[in-house]
OpenMM code with the backbone's topology and positions (N, CA, C; nanometers):
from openmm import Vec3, app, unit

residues = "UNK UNK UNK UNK UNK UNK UNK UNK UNK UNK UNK UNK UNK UNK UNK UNK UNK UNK UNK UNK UNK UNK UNK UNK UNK UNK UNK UNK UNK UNK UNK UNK UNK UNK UNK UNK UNK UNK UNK UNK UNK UNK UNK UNK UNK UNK UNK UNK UNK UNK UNK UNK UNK UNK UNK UNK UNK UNK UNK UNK UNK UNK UNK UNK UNK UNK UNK UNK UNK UNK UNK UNK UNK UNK UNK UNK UNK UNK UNK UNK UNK UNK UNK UNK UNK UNK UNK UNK UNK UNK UNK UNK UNK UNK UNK UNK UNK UNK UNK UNK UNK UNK UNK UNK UNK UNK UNK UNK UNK UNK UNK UNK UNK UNK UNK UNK UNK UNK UNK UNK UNK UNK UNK UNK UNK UNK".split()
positions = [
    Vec3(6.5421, 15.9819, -7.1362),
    Vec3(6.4699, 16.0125, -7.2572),
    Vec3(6.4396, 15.8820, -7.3287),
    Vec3(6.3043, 15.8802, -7.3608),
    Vec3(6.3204, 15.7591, -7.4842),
    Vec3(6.3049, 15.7636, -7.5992),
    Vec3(6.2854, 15.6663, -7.6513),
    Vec3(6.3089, 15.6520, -7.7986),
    Vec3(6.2444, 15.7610, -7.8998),
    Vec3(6.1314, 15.7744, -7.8249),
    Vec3(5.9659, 15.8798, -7.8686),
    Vec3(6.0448, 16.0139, -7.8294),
    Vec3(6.1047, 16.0497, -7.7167),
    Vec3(6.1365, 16.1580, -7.7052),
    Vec3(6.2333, 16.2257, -7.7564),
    Vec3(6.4076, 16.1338, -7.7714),
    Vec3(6.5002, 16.1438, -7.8543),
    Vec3(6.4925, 16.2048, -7.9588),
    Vec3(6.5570, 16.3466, -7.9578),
    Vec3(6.5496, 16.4706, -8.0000),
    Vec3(6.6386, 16.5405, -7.9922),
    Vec3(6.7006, 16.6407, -8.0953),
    Vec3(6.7985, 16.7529, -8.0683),
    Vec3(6.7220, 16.8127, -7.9318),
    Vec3(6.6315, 16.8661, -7.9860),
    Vec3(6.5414, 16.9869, -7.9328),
    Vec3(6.5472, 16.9270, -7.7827),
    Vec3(6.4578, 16.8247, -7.7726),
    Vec3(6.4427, 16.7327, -7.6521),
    Vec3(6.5776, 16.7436, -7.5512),
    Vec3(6.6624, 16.7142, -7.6092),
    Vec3(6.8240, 16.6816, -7.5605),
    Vec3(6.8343, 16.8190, -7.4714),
    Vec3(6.8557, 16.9338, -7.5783),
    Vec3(6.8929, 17.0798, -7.5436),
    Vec3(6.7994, 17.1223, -7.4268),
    Vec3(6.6724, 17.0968, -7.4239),
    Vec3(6.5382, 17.1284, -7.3405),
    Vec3(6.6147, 17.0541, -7.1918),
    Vec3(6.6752, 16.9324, -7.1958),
    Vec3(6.6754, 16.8481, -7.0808),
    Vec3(6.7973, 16.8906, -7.0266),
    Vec3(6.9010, 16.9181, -7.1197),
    Vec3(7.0392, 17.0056, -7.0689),
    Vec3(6.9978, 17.1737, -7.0192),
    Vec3(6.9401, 17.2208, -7.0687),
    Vec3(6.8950, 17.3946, -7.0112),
    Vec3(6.8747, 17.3283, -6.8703),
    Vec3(6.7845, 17.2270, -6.8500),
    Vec3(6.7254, 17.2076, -6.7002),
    Vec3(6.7826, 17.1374, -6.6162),
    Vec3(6.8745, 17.0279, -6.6433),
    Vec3(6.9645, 17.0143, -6.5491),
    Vec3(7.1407, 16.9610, -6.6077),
    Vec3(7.1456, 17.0393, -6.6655),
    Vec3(7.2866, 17.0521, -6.7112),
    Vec3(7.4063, 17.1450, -6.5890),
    Vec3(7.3178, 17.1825, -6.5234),
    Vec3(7.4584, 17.2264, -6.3551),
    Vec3(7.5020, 17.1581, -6.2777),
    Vec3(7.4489, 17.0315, -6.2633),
    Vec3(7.4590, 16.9481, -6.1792),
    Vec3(7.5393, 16.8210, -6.2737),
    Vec3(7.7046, 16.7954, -6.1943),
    Vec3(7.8217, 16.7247, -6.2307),
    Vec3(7.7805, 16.5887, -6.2946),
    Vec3(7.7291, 16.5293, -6.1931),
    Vec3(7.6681, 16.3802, -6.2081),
    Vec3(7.5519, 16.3847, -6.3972),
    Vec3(7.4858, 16.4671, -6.3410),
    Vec3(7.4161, 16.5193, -6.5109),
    Vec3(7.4887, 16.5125, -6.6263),
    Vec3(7.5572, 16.6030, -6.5700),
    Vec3(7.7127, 16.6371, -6.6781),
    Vec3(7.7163, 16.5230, -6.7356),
    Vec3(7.7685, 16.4416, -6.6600),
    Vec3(7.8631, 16.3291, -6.6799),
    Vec3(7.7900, 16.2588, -6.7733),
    Vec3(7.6916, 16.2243, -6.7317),
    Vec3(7.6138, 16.1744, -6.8021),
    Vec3(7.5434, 16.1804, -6.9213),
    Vec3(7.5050, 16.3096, -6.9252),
    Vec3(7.5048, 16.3981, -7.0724),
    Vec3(7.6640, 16.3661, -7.1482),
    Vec3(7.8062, 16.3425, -7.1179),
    Vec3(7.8962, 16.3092, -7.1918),
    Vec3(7.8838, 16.1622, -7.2384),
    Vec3(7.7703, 16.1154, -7.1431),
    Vec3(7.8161, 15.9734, -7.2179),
    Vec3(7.6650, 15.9362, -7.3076),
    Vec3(7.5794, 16.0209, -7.3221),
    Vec3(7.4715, 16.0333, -7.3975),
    Vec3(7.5667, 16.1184, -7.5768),
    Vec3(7.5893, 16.1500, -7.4784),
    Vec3(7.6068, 16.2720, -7.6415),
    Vec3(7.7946, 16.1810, -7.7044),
    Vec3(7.8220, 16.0804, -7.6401),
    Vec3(7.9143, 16.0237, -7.7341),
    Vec3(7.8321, 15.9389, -7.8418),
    Vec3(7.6891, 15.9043, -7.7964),
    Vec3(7.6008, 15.8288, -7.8788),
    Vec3(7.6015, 15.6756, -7.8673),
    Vec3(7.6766, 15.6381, -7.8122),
    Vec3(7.6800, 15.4539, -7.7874),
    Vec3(7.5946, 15.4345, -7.6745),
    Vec3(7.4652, 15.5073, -7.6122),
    Vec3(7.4174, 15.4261, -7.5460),
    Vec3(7.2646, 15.4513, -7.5506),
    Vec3(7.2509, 15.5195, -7.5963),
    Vec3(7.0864, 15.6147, -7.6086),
    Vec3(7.0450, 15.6411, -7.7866),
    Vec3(6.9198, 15.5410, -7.7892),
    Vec3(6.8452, 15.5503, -7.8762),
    Vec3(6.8543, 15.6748, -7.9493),
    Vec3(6.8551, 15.7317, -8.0655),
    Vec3(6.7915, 15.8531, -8.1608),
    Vec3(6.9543, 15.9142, -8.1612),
    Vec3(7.0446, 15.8650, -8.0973),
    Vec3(7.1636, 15.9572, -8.1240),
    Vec3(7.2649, 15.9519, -8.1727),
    Vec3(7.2694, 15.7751, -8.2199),
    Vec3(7.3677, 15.7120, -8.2606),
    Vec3(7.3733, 15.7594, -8.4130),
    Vec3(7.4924, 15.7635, -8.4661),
    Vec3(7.4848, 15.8148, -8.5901),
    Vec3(7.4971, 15.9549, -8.6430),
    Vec3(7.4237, 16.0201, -8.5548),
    Vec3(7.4009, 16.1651, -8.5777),
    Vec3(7.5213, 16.2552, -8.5482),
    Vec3(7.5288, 16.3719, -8.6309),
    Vec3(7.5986, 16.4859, -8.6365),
    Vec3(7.5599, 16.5407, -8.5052),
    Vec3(7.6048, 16.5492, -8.3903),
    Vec3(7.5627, 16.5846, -8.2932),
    Vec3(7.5870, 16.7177, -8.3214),
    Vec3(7.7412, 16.7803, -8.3273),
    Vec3(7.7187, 16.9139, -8.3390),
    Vec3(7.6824, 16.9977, -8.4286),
    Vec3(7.5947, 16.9879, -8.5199),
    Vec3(7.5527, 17.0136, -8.6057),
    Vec3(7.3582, 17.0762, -8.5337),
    Vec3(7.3622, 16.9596, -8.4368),
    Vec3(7.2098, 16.9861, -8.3275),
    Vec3(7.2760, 17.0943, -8.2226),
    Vec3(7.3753, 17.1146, -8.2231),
    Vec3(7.4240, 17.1831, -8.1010),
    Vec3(7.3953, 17.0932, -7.9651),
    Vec3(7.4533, 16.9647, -7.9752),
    Vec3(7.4739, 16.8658, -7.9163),
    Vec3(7.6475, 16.8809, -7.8638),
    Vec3(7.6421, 16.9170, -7.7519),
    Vec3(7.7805, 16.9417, -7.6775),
    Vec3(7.8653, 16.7823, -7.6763),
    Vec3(8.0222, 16.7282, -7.7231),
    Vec3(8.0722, 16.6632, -7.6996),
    Vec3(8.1452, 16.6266, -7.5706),
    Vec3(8.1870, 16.4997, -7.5109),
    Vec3(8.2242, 16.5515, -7.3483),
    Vec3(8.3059, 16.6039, -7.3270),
    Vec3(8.4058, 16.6679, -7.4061),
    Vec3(8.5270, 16.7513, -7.3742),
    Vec3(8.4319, 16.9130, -7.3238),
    Vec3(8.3223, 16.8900, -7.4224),
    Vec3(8.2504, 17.0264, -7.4059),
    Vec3(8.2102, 17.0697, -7.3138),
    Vec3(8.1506, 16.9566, -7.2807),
    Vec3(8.0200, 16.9477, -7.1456),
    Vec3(8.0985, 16.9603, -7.0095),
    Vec3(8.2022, 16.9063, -7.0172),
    Vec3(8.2800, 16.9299, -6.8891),
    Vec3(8.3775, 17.0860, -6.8943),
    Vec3(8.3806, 17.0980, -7.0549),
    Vec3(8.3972, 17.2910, -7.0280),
    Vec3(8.3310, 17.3899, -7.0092),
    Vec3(8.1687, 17.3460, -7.0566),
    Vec3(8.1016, 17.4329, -6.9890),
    Vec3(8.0430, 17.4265, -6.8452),
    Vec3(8.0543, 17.2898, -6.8471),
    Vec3(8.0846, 17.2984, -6.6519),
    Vec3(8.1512, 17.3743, -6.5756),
    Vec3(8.2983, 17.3015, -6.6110),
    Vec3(8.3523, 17.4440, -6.5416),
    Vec3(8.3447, 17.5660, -6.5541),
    Vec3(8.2903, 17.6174, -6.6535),
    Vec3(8.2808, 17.7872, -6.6640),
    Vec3(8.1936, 17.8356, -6.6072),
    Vec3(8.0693, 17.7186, -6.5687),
    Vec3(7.9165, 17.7829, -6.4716),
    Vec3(7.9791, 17.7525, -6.3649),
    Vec3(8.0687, 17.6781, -6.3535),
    Vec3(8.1142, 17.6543, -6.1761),
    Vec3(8.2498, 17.7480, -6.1191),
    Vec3(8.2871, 17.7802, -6.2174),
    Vec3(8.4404, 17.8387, -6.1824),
    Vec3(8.5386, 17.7896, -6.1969),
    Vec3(8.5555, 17.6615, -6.2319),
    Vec3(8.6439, 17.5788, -6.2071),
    Vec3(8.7452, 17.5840, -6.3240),
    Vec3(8.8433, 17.5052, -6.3015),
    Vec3(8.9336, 17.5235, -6.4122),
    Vec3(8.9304, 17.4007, -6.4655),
    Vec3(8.9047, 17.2406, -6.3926),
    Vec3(8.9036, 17.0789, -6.4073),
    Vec3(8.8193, 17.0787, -6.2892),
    Vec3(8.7903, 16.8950, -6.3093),
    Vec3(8.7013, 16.8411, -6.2488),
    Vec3(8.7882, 16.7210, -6.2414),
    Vec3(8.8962, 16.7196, -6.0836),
    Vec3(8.9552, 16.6427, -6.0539),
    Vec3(8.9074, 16.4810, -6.0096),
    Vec3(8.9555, 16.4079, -6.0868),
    Vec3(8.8937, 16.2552, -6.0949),
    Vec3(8.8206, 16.2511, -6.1874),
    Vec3(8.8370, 16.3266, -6.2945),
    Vec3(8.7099, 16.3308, -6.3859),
    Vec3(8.6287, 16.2001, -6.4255),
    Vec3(8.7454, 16.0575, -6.4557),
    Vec3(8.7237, 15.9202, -6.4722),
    Vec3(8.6459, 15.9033, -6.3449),
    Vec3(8.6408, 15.8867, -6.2109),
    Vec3(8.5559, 15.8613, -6.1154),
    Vec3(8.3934, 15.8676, -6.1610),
    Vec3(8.3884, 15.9885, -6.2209),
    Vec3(8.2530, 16.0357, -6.2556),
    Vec3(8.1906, 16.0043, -6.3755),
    Vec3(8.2991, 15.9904, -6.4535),
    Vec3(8.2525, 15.8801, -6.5744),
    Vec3(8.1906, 15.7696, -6.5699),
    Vec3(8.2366, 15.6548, -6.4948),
    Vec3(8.2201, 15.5266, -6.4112),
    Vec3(8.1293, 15.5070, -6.3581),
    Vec3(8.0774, 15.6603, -6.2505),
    Vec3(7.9786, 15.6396, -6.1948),
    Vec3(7.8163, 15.6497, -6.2630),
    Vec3(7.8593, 15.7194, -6.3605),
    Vec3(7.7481, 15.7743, -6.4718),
    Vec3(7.7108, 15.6303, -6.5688),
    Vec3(7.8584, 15.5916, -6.5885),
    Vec3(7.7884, 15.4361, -6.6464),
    Vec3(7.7634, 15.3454, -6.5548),
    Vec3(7.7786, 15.2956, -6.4647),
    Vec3(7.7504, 15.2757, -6.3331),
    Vec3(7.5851, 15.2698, -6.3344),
    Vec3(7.5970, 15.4067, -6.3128),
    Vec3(7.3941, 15.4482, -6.3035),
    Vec3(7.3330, 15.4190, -6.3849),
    Vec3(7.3746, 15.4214, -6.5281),
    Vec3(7.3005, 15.4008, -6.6512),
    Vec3(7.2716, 15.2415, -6.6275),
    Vec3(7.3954, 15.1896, -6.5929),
    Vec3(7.4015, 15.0110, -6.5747),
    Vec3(7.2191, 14.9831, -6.4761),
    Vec3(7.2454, 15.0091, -6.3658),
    Vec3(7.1885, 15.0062, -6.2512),
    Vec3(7.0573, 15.0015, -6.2969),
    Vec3(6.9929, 15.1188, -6.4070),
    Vec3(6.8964, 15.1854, -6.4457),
    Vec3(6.8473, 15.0969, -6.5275),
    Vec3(6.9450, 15.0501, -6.6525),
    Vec3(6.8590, 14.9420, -6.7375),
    Vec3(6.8511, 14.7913, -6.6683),
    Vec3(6.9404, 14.7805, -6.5642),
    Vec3(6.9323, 14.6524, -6.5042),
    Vec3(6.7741, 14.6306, -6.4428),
    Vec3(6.7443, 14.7674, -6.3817),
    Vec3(6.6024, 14.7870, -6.3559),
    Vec3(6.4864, 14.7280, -6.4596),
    Vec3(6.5061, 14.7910, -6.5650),
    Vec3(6.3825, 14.7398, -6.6817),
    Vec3(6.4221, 14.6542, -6.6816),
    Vec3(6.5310, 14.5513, -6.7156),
    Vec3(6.5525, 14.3750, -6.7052),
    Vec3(6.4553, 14.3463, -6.6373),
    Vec3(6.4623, 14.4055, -6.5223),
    Vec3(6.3980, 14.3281, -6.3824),
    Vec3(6.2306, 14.3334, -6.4139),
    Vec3(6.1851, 14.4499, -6.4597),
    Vec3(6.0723, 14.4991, -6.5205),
    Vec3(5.9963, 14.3847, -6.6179),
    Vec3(6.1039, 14.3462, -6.7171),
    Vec3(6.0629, 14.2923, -6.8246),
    Vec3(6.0618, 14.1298, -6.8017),
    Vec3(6.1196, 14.0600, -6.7323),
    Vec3(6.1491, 13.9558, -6.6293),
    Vec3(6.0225, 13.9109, -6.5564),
    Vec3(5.9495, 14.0366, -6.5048),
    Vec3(5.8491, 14.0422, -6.3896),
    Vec3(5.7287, 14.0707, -6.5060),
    Vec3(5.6967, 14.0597, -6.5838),
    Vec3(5.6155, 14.1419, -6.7523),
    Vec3(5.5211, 14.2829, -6.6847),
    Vec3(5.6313, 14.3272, -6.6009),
    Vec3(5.5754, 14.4973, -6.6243),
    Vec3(5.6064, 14.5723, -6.6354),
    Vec3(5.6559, 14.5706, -6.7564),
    Vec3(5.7327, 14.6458, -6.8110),
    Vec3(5.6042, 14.6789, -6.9212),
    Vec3(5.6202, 14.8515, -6.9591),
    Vec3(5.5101, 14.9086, -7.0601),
    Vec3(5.5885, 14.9198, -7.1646),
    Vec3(5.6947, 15.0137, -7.1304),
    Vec3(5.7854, 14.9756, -7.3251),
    Vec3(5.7988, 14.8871, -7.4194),
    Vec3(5.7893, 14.9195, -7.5249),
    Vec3(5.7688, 14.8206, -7.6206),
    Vec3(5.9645, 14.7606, -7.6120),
    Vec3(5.9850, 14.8319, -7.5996),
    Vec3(6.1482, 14.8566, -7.6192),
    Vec3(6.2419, 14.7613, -7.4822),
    Vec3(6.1382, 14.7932, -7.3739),
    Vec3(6.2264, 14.7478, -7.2638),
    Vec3(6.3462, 14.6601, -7.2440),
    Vec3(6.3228, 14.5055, -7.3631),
    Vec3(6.4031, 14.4023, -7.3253),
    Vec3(6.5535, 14.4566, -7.3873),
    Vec3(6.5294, 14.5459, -7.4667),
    Vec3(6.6811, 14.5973, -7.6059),
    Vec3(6.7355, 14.6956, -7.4713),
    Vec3(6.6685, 14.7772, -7.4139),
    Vec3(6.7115, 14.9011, -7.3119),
    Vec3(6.7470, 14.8062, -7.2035),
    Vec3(6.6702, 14.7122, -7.1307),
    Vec3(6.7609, 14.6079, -7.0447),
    Vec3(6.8791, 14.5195, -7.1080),
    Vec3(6.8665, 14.4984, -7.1704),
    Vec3(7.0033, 14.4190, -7.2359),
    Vec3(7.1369, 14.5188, -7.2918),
    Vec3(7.1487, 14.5898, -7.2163),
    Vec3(7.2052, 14.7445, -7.2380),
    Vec3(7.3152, 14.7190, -7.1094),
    Vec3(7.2295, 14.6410, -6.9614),
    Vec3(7.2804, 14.7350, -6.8334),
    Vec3(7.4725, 14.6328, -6.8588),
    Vec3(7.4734, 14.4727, -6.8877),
    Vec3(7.6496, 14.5013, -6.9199),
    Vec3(7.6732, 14.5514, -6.9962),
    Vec3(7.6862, 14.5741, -7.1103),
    Vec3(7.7873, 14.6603, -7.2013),
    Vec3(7.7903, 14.7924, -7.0933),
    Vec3(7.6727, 14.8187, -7.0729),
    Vec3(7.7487, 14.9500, -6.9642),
    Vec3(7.7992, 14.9569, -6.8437),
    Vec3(7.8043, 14.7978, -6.7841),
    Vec3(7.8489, 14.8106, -6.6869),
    Vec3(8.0122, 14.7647, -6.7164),
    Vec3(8.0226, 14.7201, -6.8120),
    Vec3(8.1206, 14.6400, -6.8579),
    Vec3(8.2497, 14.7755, -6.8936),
    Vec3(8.1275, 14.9036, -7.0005),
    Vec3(8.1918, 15.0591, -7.0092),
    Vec3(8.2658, 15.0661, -6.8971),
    Vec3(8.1733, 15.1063, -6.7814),
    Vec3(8.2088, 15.1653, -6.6611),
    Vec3(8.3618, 15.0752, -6.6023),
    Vec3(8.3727, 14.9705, -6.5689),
    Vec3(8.4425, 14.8943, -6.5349),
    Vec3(8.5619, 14.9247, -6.6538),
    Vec3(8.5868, 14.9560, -6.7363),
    Vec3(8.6925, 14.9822, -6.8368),
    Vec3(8.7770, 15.1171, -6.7892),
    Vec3(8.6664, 15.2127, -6.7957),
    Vec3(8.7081, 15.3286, -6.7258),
    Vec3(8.8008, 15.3565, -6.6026),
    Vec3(8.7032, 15.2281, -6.4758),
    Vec3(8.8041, 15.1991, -6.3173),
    Vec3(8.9085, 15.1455, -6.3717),
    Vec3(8.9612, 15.0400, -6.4480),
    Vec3(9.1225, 14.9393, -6.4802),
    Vec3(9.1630, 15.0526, -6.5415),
    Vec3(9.1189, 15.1259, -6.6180),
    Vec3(9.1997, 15.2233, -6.7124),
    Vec3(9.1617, 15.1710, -6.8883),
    Vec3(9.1063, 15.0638, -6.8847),
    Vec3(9.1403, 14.9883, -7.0510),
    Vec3(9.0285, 15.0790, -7.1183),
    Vec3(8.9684, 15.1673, -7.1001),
    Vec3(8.8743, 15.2475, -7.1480),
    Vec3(8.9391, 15.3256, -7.2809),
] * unit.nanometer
topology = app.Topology()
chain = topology.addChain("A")
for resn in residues:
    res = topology.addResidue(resn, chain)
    for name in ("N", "CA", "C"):
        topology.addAtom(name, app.Element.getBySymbol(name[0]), res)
């Protein structure tokens, strides 16, 4: 989502559609803590009916059956991991000047702190 799109509404629209899928999940927990995605920082999330990650991984398990989601940290990691990977991309974008976002160089200068997240999570210092 970007900056333009960053939205309760938006958010909820993108969770209805792929909020079943774990890796999503995960990722939606680390959107909706708000430290990494534009329009969310700050905000009363549940107040948007913005699920927290204790949430998101309970309503996981209840569409899946499950009771936990063993390794849950694995999947954390990997979600910041991806996010890392993802803005390391626009770096590369903005580096190369083709990048169209006005925003790109702030969203690339993103991928350590999240890779740096992720890596907190694997030692444990998270």
């Amino acid at each position: 989502m970007s900056s333009t799109t960053s939205s309760p509404r938006t958010w909820r629209a993108w969770w209805a559609s792929n909020g079943r899928d774990v890796l999503n999940a995960v990722s939606l927990g680390a959107v909706s803590s708000g430290l990494w995605i534009d329009g969310f920082r700050g905000l009363d999330l549940a107040s948007h009916g913005i699920p927290n990650e204790a949430e998101v991984v309970a309503r996981y398990c209840r569409l899946t059956g499950r009771n936990e989601i063993p390794d849950w940290e694995f999947y954390v990691a990997f979600a910041l991991f991806r996010l890392a990977a993802i803005c390391q991309g626009i770096m590369g974008r903005v580096r190369d000047g083709t990048a169209s976002d006005p925003d790109a160089r702030r969203r690339g200068e993103r991928a350590r702190p999240l890779a740096e997240a992720a890596w907190a999570v694997v030692d444990g210092t998270a």
